[in-house]
N, C-alpha and C positions, 0 to 999 in steps of 0.2 A: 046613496050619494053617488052620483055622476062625477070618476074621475077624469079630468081631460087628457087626451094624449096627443102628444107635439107631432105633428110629422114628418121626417127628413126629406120628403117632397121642399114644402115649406122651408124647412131652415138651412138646408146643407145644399152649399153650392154644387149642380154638377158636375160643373169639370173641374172643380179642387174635390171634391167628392168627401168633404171636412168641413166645419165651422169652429171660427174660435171669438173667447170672447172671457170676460174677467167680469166676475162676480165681485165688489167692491165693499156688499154688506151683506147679512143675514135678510134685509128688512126690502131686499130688490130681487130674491131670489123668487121663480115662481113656486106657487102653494102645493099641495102632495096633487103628483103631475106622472103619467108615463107620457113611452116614445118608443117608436117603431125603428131605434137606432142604439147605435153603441157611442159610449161616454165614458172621457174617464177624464175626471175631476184632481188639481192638485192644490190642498190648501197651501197656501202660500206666505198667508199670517196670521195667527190669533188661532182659534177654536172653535166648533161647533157641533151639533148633533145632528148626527142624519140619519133622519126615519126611511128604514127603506122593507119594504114588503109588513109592513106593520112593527118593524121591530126598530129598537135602537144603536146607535155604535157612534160610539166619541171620536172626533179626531179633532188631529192640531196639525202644526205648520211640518209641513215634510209629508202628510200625507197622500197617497196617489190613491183613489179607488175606481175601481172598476168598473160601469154600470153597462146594466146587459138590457137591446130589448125586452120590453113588458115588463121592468121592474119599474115600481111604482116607488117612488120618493121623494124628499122633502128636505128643506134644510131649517135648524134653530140655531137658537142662542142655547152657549152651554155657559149656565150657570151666570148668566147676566153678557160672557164674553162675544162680542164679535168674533167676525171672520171674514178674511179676501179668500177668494180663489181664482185659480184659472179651468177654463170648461172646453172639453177638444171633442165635437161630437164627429160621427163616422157612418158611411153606408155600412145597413148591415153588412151587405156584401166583402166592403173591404178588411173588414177585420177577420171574417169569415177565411178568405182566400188568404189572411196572412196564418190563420192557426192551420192552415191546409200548406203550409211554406216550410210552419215550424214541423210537423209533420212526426206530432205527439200528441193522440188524443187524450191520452190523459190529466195531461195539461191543460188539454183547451176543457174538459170537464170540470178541471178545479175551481175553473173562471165563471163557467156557464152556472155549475148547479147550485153551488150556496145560495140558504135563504138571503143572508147578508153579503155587500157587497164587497168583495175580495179586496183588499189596499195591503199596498209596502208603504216602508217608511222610506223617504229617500233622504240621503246626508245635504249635506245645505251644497255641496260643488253638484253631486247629480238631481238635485233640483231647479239649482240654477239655469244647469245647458237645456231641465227640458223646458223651462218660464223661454230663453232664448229659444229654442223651435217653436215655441207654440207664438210667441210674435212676429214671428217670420214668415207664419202663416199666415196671419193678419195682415203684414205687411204686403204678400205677393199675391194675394186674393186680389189686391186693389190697382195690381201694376203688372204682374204676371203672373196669371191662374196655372201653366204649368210648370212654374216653379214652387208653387204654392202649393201645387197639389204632391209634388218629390217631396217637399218638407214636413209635409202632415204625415205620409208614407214613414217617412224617417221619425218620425215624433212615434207612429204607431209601434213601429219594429224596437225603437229605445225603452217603451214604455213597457213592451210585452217581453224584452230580454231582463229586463226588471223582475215583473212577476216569474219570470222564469228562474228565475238563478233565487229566488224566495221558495218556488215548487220542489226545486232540486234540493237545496239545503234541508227540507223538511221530511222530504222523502229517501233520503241517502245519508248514510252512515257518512262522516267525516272522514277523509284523508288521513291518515297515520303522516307527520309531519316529516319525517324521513321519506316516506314516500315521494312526497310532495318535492323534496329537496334531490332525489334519485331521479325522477322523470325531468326536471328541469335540467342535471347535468348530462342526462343522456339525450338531451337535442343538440349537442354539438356532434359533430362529425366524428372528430377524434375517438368519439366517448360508442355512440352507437355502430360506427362499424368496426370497431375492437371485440362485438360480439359480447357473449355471456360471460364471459371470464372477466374483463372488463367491467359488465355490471354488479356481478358478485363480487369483485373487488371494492368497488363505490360502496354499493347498500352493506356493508360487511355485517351479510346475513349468511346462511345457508342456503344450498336452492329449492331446498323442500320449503323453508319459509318463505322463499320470493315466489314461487308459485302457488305457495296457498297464497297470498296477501293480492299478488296480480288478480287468481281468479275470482277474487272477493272482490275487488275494487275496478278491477279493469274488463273483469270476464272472458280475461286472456289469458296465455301462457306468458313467462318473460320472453319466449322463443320471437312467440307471434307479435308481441310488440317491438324487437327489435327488428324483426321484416320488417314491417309499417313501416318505423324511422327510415331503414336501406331502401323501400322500396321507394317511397316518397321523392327520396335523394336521387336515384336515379333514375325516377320518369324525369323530374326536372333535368338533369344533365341531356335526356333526348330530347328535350325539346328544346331547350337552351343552348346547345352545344353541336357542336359535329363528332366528338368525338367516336372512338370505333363501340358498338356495343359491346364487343369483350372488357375494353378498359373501363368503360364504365360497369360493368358489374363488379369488377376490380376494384375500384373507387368505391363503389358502394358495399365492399367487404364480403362480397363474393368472389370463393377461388372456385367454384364449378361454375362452368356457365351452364350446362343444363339444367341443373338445379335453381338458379336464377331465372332462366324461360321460362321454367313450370312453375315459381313462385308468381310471377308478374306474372303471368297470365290468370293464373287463380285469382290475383288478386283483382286486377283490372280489367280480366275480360278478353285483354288482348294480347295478341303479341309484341316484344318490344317495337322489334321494327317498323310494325304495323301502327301504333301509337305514330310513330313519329312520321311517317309516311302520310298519315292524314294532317 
């Protein structure tokens, strides 16, 4: 049996370099079919079966899946039920140079290798906003292709932070909720350049436990992440600001200024005043 396969020549506009378009029924979908493109489909209501590389996998309304060049698939009725969906196809290239943006191959493996097609489930508000991007492609295809081509961009990078934040939950141990509630009150000002004591006060741990629990979760020291915070603070005041670079290492809860230079430069590369100079 001769499967057919679509071409993105054919169906995907060039210079929106995307097609969209809403599958209405099980009974209008085409028959088991590949494509020399990337797809990613979101049931929208009701249920179906989709046969993909010879196998099966259920879904229903909230579904997003993933379809990769040279998978070969199909859609049924499950169990008698319909289904609408919506269909967003893609140069290869462009999903290609977006998993080369996220700039985690392991991630973009998780997408490529399964036999079955990778899908999250999305809640009915982040399903909604992607049904609205994906007719906004529709819509600017026909009035303005490169607005239409930004939007489909933006549908791709919404959809791939999806499966992202699905990769990471599955592969990372959970946040300790304290944790969670510590990192949040240490991006105020006050909080992070009060330094270690200040955080040891918050997390009312010891510091042999905030540094096992940092390197397990953060791969840090508490030291090295309240740099980040300090140092963060005070590029921005150089480039934002006039202020003199002593004050601002001041500000940012540095009393050495040397000790500062050699931090910001470690961290960035540069020197401060050379930052702000460019």
């Amino acid at each position: 049996m001769t499967i057919p396969i679509l071409r993105e020549a054919t169906l995907i506009d060039p210079q929106v370099q995307s097609n969209f378009h809403i599958e209405y029924t099980v009974k209008h979908t085409y028959p088991l079919h590949g494509h020399d493109y990337y797809e990613i489909f979101i049931v929208t209501a009701g249920k179906c079966t989709h046969s993909i590389n010879g196998e099966a996998q259920y879904l229903e309304k909230g579904a997003m899946a993933f379809i990769r060049p040279d998978d070969k698939h199909c859609y049924d009725f499950y169990d008698g039920e319909d289904c609408r969906f919506i269909n967003v196809n893609f140069y290869r290239e462009v999903v290609e140079s977006a998993f080369d943006y996220v700039g985690h191959s392991a991630f973009a493996q998780s997408l490529k290798s399964p036999k079955l097609s990778p899908y999250v489930m999305l809640s009915i508000e982040d399903m909604e906003v992607m049904i609205g991007k994906s007719a906004q492609i529709q819509l600017y295809t026909t009035t303005d292709k490169q607005k239409a081509r930004m939007m489909a961009r933006s549908f791709l990078t919404d959809a791939l932070a999806h499966f992202f934040l699905r990769y990471r939950n599955e592969n990372k141990k959970p946040m300790p909720q304290w944790l969670d509630l510590l990192l949040a009150q240490l991006q105020k000002k006050e909080n992070f350049t009060a330094g270690l004591d200040r955080m040891n006060a918050l997390a009312d741990r010891s510091g042999g436990h905030l540094n096992r629990v940092f390197k397990q979760y953060l791969r840090m020291t508490p030291t090295a992440y309240i740099n980040r915070l300090r140092l963060a603070y005070a590029k921005n005041l150089l480039l934002t600001t006039s202020m003199s670079i002593m004050d601002i290492a001041y500000e940012a809860g540095y009393e050495n200024l040397s000790h500062f230079y050699h931090l910001f430069k470690q961290h960035y590369g540069i020197a401060p005043g050379k930052i702000r100079s460019r």
